[in-house]
PDB file with SEQRES, HELIX, SHEET and CRYST1 records, atoms N, CA, C and O in Angstrom:
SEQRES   1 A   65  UNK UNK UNK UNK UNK UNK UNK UNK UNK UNK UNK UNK UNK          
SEQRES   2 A   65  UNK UNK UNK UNK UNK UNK UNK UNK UNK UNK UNK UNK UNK          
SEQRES   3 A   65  UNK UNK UNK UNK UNK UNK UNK UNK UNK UNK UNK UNK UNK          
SEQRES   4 A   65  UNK UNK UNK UNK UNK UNK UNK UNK UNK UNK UNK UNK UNK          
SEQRES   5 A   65  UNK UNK UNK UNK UNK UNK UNK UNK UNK UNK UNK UNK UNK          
HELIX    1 AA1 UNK A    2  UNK A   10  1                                   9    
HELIX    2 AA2 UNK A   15  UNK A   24  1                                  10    
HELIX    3 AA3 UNK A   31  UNK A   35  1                                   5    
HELIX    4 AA4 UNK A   42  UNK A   55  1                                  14    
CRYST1    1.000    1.000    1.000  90.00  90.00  90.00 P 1           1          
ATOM      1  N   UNK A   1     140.416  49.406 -72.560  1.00  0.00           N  
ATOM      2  CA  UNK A   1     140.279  48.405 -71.502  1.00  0.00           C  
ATOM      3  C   UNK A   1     141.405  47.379 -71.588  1.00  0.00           C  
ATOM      4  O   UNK A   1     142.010  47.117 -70.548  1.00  0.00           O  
ATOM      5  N   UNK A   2     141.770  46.730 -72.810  1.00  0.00           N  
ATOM      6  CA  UNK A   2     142.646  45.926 -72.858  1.00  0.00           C  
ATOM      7  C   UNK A   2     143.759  46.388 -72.654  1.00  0.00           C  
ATOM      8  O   UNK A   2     144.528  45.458 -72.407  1.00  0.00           O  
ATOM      9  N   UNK A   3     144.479  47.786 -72.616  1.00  0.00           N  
ATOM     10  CA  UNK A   3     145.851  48.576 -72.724  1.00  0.00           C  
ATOM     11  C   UNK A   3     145.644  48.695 -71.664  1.00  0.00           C  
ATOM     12  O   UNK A   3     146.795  48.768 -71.234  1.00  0.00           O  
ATOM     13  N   UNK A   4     144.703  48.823 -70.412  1.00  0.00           N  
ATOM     14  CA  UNK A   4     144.667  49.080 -68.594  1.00  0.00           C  
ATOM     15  C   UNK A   4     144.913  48.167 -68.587  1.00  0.00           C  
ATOM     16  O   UNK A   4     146.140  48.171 -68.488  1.00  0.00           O  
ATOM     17  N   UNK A   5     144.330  46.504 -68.658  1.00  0.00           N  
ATOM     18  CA  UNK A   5     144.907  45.254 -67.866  1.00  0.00           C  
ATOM     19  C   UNK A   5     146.066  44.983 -68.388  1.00  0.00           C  
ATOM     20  O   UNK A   5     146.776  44.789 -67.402  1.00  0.00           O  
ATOM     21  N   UNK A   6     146.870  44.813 -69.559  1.00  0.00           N  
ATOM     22  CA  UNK A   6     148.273  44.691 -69.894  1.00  0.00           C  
ATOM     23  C   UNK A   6     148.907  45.456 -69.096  1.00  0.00           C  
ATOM     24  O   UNK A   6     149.861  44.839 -68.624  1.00  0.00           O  
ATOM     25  N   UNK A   7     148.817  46.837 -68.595  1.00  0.00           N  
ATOM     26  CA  UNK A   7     149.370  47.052 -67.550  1.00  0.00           C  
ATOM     27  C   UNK A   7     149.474  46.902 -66.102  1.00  0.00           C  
ATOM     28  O   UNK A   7     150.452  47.125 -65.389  1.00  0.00           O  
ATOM     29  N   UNK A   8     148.392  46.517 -65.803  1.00  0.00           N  
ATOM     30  CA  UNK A   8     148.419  45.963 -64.564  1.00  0.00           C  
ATOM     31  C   UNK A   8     148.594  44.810 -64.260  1.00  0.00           C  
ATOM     32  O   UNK A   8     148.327  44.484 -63.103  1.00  0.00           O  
ATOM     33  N   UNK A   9     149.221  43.580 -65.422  1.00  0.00           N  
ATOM     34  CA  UNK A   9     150.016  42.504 -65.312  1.00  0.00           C  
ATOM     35  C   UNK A   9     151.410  42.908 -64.947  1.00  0.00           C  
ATOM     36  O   UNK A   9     152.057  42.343 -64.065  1.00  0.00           O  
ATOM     37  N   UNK A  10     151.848  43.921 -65.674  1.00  0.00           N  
ATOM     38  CA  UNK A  10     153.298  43.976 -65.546  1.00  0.00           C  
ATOM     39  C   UNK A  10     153.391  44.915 -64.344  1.00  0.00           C  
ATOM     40  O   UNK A  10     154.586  44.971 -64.054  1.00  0.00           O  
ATOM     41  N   UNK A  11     152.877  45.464 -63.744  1.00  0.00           N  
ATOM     42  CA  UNK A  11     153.104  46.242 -62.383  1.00  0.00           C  
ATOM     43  C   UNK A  11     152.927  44.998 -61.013  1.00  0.00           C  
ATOM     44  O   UNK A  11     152.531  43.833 -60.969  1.00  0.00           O  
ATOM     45  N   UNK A  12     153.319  45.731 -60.265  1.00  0.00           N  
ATOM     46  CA  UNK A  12     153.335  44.782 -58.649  1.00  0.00           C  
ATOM     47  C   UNK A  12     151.835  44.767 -58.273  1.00  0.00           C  
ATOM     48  O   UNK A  12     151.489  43.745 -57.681  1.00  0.00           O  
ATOM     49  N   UNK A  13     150.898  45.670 -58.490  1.00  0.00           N  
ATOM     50  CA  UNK A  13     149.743  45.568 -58.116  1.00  0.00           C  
ATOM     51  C   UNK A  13     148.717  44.439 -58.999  1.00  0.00           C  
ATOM     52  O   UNK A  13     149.017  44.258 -60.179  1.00  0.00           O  
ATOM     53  N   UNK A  14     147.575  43.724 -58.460  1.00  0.00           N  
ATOM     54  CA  UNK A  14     146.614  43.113 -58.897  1.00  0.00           C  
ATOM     55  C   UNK A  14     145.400  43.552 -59.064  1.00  0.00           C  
ATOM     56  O   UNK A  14     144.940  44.216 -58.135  1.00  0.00           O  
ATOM     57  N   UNK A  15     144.687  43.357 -60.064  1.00  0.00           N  
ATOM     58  CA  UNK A  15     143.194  43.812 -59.781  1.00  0.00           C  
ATOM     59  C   UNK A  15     142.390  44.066 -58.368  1.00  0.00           C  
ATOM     60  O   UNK A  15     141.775  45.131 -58.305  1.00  0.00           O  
ATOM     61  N   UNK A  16     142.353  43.478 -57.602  1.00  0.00           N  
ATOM     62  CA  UNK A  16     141.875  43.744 -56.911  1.00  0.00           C  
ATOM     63  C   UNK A  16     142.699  44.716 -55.861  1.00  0.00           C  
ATOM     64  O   UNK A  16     142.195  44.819 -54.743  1.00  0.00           O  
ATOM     65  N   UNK A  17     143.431  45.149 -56.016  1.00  0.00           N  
ATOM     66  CA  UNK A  17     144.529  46.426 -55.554  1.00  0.00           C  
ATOM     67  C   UNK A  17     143.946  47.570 -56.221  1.00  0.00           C  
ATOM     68  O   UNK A  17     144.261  48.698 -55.842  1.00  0.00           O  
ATOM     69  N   UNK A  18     143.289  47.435 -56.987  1.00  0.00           N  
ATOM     70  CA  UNK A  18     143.082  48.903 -58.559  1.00  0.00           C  
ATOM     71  C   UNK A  18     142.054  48.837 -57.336  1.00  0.00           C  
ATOM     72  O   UNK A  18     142.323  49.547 -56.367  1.00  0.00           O  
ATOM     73  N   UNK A  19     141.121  48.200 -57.302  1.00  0.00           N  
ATOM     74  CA  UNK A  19     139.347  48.278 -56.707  1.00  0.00           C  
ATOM     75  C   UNK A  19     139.770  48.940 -55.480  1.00  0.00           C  
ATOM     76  O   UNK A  19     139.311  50.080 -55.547  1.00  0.00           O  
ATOM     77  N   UNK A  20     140.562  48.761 -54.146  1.00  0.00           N  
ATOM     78  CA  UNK A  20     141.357  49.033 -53.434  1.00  0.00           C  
ATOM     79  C   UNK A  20     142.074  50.456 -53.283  1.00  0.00           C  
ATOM     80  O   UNK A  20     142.056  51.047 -52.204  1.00  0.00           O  
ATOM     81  N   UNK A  21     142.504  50.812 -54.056  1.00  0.00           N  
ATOM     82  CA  UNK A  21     143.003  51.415 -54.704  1.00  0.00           C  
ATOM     83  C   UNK A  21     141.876  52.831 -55.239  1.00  0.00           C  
ATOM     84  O   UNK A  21     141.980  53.814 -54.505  1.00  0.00           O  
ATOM     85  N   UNK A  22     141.110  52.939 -56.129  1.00  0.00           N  
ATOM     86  CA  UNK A  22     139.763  53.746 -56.115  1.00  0.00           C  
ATOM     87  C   UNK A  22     139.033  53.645 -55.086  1.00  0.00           C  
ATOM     88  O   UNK A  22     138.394  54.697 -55.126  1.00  0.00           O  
ATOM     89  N   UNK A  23     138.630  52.977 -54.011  1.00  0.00           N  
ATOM     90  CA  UNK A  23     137.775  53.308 -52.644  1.00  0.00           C  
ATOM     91  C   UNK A  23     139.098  54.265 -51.966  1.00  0.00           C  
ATOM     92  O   UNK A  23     138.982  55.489 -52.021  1.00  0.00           O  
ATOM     93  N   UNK A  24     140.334  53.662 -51.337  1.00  0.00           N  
ATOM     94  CA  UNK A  24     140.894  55.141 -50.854  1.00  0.00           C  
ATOM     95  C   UNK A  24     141.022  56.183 -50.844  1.00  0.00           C  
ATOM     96  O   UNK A  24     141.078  57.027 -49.950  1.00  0.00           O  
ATOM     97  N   UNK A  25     141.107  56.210 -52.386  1.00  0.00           N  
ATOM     98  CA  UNK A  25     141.273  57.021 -53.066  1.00  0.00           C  
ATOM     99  C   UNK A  25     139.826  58.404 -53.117  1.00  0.00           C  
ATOM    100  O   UNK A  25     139.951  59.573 -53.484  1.00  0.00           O  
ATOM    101  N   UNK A  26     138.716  57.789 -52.673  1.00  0.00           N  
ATOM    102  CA  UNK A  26     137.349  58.029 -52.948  1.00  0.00           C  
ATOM    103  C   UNK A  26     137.029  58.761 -52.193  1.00  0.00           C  
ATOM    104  O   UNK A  26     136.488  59.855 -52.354  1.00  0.00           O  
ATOM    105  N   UNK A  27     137.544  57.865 -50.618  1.00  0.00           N  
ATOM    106  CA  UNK A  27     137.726  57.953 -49.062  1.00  0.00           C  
ATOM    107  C   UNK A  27     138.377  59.261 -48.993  1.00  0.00           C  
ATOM    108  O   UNK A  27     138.186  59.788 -47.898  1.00  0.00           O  
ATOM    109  N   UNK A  28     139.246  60.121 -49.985  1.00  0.00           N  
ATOM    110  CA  UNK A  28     140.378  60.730 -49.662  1.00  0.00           C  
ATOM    111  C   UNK A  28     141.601  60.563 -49.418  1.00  0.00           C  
ATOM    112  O   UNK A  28     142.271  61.594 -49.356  1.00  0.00           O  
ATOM    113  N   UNK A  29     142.239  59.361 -49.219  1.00  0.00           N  
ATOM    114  CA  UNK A  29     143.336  59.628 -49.024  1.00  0.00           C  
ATOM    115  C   UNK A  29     144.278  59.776 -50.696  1.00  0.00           C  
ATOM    116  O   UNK A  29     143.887  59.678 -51.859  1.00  0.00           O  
ATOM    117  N   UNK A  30     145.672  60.057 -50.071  1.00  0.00           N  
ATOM    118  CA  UNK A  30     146.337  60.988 -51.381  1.00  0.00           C  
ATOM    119  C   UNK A  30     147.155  59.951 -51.971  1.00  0.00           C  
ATOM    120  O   UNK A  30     147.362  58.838 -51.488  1.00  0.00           O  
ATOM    121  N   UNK A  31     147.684  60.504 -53.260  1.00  0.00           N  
ATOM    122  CA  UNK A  31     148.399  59.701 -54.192  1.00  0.00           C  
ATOM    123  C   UNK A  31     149.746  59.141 -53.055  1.00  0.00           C  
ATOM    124  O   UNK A  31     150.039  57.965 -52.837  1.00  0.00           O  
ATOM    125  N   UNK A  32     150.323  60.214 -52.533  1.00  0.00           N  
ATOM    126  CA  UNK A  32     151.670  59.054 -51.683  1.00  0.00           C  
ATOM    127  C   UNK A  32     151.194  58.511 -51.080  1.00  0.00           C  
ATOM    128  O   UNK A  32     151.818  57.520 -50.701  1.00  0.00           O  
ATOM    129  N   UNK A  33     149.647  58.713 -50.470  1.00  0.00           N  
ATOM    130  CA  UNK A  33     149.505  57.533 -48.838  1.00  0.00           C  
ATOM    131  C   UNK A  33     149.320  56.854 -49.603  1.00  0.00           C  
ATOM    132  O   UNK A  33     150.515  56.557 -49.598  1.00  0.00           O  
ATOM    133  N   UNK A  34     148.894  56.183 -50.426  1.00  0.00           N  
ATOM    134  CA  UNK A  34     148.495  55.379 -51.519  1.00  0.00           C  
ATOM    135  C   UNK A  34     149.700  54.345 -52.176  1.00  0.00           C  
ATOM    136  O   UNK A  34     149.503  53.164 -52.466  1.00  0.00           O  
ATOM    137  N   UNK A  35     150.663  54.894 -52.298  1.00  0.00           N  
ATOM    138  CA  UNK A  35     151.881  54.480 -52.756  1.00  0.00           C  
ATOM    139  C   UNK A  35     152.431  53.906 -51.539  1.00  0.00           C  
ATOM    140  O   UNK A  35     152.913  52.773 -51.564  1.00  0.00           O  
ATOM    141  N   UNK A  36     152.389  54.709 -50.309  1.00  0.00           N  
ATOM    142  CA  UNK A  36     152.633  54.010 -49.253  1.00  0.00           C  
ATOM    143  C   UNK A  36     152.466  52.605 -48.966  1.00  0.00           C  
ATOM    144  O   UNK A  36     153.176  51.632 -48.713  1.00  0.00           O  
ATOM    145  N   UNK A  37     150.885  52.972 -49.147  1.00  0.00           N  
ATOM    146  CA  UNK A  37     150.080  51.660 -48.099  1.00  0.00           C  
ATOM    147  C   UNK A  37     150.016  50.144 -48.939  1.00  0.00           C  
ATOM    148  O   UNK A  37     149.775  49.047 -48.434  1.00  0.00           O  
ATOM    149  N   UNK A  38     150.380  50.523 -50.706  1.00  0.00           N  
ATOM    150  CA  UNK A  38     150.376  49.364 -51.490  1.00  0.00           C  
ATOM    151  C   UNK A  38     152.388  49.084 -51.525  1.00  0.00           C  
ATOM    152  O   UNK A  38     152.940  48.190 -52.167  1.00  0.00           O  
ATOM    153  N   UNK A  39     152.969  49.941 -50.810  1.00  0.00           N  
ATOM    154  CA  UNK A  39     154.704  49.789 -50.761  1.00  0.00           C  
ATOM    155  C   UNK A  39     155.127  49.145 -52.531  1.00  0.00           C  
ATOM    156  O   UNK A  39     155.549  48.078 -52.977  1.00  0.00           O  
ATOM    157  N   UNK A  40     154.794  50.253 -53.019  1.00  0.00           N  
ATOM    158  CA  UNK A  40     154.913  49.888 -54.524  1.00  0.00           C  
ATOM    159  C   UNK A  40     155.668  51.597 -55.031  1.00  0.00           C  
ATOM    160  O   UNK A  40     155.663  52.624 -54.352  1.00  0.00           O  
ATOM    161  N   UNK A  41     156.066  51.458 -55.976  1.00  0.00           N  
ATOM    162  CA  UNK A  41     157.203  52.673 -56.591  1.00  0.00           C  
ATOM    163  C   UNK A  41     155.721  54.094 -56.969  1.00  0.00           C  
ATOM    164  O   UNK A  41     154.516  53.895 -57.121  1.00  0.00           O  
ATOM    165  N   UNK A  42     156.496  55.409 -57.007  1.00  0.00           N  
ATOM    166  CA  UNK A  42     155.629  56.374 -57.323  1.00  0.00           C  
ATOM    167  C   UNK A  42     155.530  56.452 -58.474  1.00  0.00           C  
ATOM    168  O   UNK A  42     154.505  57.021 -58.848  1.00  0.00           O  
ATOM    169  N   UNK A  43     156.608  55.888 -59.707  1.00  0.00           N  
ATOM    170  CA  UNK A  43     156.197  55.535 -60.695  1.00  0.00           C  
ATOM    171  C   UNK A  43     155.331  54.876 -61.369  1.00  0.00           C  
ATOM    172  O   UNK A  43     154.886  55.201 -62.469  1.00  0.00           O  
ATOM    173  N   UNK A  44     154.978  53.655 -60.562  1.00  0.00           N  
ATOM    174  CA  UNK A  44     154.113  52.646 -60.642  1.00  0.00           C  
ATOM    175  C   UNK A  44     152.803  53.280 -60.486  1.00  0.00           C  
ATOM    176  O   UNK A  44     151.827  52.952 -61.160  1.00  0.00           O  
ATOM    177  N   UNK A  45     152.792  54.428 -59.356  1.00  0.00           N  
ATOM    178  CA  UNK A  45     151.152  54.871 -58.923  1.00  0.00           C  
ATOM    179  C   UNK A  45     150.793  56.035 -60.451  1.00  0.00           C  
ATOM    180  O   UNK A  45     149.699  56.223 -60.983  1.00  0.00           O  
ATOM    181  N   UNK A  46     151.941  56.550 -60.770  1.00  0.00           N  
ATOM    182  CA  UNK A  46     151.677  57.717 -61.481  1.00  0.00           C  
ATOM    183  C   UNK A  46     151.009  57.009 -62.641  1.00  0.00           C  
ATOM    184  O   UNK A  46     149.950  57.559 -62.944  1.00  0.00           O  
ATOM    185  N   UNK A  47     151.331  55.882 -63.430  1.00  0.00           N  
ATOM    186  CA  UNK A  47     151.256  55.441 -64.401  1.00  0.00           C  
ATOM    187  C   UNK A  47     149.502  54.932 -64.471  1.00  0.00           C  
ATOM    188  O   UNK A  47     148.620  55.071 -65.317  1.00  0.00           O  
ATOM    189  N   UNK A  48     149.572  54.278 -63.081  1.00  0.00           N  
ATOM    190  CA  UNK A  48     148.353  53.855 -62.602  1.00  0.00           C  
ATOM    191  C   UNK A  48     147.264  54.868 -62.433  1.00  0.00           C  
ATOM    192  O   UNK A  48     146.185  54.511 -62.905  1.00  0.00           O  
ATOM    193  N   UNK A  49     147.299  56.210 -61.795  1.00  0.00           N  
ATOM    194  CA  UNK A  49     146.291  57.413 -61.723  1.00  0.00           C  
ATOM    195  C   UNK A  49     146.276  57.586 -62.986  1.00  0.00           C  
ATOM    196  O   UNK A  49     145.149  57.765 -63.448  1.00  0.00           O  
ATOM    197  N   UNK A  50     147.399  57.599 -63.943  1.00  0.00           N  
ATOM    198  CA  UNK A  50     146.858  58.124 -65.196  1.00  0.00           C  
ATOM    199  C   UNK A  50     145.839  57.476 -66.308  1.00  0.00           C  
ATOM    200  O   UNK A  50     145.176  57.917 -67.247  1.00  0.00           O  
ATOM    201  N   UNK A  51     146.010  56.507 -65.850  1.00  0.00           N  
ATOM    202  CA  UNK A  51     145.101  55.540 -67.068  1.00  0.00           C  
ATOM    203  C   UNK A  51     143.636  55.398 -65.899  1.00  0.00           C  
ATOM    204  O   UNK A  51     142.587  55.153 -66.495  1.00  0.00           O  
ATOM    205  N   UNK A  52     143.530  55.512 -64.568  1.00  0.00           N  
ATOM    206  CA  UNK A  52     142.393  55.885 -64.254  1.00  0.00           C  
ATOM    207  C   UNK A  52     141.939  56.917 -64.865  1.00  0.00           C  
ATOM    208  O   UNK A  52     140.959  56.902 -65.609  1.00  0.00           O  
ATOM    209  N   UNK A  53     142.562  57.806 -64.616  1.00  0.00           N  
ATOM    210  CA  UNK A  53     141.525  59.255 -64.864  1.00  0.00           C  
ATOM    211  C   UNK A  53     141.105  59.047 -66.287  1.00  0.00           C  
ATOM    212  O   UNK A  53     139.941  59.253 -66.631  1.00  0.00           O  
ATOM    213  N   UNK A  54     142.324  58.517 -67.382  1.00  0.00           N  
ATOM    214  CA  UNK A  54     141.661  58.385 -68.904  1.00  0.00           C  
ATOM    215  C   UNK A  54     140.711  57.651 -68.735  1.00  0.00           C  
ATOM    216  O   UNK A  54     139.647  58.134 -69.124  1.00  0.00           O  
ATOM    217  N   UNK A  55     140.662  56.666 -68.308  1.00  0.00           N  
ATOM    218  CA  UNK A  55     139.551  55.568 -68.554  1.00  0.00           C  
ATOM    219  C   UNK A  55     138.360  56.314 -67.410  1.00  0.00           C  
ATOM    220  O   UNK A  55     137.204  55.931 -67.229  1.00  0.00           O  
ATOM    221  N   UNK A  56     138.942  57.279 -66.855  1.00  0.00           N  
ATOM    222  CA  UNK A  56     137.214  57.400 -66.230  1.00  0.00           C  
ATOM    223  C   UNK A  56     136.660  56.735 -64.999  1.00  0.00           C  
ATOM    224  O   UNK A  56     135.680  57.014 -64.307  1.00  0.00           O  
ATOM    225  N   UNK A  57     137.938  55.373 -64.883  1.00  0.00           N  
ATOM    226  CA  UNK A  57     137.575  55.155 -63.306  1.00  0.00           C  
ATOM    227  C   UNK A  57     137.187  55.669 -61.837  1.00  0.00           C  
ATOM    228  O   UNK A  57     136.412  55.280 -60.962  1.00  0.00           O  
ATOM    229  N   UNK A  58     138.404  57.089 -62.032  1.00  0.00           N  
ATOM    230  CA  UNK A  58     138.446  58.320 -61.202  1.00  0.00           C  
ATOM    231  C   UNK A  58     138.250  59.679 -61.665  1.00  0.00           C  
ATOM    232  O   UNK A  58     138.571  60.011 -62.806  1.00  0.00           O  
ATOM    233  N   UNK A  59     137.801  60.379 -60.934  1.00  0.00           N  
ATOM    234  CA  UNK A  59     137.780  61.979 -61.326  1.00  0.00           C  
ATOM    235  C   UNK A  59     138.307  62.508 -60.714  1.00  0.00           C  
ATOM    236  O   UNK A  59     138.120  62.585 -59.500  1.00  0.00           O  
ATOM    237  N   UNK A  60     139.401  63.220 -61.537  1.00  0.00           N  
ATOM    238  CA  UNK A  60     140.621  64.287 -60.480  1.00  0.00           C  
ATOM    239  C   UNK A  60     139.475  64.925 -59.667  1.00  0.00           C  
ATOM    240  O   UNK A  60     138.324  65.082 -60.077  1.00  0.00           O  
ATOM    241  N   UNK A  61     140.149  65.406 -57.971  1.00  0.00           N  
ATOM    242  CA  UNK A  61     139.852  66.327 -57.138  1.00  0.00           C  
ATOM    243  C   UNK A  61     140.006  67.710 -57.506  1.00  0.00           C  
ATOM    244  O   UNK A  61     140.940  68.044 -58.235  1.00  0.00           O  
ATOM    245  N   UNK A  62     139.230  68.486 -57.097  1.00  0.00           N  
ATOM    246  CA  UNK A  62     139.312  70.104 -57.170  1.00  0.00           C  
ATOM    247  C   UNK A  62     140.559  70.392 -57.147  1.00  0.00           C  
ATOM    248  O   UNK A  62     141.216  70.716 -58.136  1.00  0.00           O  
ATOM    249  N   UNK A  63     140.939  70.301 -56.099  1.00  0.00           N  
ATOM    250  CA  UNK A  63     142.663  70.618 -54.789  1.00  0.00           C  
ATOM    251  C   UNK A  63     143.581  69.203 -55.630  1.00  0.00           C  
ATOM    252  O   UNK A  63     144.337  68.551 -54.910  1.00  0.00           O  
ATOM    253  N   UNK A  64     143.477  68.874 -56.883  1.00  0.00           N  
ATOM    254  CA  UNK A  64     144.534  67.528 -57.518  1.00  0.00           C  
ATOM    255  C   UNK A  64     144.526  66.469 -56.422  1.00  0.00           C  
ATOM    256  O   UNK A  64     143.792  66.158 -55.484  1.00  0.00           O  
ATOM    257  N   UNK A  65     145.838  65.996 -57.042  1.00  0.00           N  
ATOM    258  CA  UNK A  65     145.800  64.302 -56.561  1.00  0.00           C  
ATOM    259  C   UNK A  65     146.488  64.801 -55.079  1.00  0.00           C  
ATOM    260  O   UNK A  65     146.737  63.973 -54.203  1.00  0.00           O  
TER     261      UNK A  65                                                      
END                                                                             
């Protein structure tokens, strides 16, 4: 928990972007519309899906991200 919020200080996104962020995500839409709609780097999202899925926030889709 503490190694997810240290990172999401140093990224462009805020907590309440992550929350944001998992409902779209929930909703369906995909890792680039996602990257899109927060106009933040795909690096930034990749780093970000990944410490969701560890932590369990999200569960990969059948058909991936």
């Amino acid at each position: 928990e503490q190694k997810f919020n240290s990172k999401i200080k140093k990224s462009k996104l805020k907590e309440k972007d992550i929350d944001e962020i998992v409902k779209l995500y929930n909703l369906g839409k995909t890792q680039r519309e996602i990257t899109d709609i927060f106009e933040c780097s795909k690096t930034t999202t990749n780093k970000l899906f990944k410490e969701l899925f560890e932590t369990k926030k999200l569960k990969k889709r059948k058909n991936g991200i």
